[in-house]
N, C-alpha and C positions, 0 to 999 in steps of 0.2 A: 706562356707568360701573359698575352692578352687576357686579359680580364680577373686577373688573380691579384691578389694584395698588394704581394711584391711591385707589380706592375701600377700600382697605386702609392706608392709610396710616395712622401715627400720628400727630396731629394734637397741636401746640404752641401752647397756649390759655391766654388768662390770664382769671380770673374773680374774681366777687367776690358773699358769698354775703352775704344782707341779713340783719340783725337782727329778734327777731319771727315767722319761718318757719319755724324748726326750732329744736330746745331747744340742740342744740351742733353746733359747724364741722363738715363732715363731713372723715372721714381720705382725703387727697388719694395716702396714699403706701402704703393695703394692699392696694391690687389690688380691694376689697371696693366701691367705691363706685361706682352704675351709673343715674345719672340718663337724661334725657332733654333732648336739644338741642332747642332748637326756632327756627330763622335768622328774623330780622327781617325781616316780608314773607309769611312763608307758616306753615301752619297742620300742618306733618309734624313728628311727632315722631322723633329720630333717635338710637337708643340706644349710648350710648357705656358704656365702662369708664376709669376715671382706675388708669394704671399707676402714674403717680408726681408727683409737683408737692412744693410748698409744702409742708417737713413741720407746721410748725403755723399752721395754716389759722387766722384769726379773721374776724369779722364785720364785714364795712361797710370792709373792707384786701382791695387787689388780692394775687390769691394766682395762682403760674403750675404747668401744670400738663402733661403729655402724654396725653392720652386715643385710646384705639382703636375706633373703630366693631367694635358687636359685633353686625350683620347685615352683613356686606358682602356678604356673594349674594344678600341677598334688597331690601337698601335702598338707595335711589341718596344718598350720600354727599355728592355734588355740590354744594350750597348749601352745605356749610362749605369757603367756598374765604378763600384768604386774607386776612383780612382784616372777615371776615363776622361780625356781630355777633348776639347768638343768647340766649336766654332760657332756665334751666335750671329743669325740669322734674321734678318727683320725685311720679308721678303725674300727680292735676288743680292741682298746688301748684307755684307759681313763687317757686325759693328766690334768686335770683340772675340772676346776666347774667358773660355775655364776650362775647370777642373771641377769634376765630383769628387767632394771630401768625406760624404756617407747619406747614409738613408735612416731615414722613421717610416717601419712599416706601419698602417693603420693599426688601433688594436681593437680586437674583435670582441663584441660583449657578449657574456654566454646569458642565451636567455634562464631567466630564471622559473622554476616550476614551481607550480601553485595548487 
């Protein structure tokens, strides 16, 4: 799975960050926000980037969002598979929880011959 499309894909996640764990929401829509997954069952942390979601995000309200794994060569992706529920991470600090609701594989352009 490292390093394969799959493993690139943008992932379509809805979350919800808890009140208490940080002083405000964080911004779902500047590109800037870069927690850590962590799948229900195992103990890997999995660094994503939130491209876009939910533009005002509040506390203890489901908020949806697209986020991109940002190792895919080096991290197996694979436990956020559909469905998979996952605990967010910012640090040793557990701000929140989702759900994977699906994926957008990359799509590959076939070179053209000339």
């Amino acid at each position: 799975m490292i390093g394969t499309d799959e493993n690139r894909a943008v992932l379509h996640v809805e979350v919800v960050f808890w009140s208490g764990k940080r002083k405000t929401p964080p911004s779902l829509v500047s590109g800037k926000y870069r927690p850590h997954f962590v799948v229900t069952g195992t103990t890997e942390y999995l660094g994503v980037c939130f491209l876009d979601g939910t533009e005002r995000c509040a506390f203890d309200e489901t908020a949806l969002g697209n986020v991109q794994p940002l190792y895919p060569d080096t991290v197996d992706y694979g436990p956020l598979e559909n469905n998979a529920e996952f605990l967010i991470y910012e640090g040793a600090n557990v701000v929140g929880k989702g759900r994977v609701l699906g994926r957008t594989i990359p799509y590959k352009v076939k070179p053209q011959r000339k």
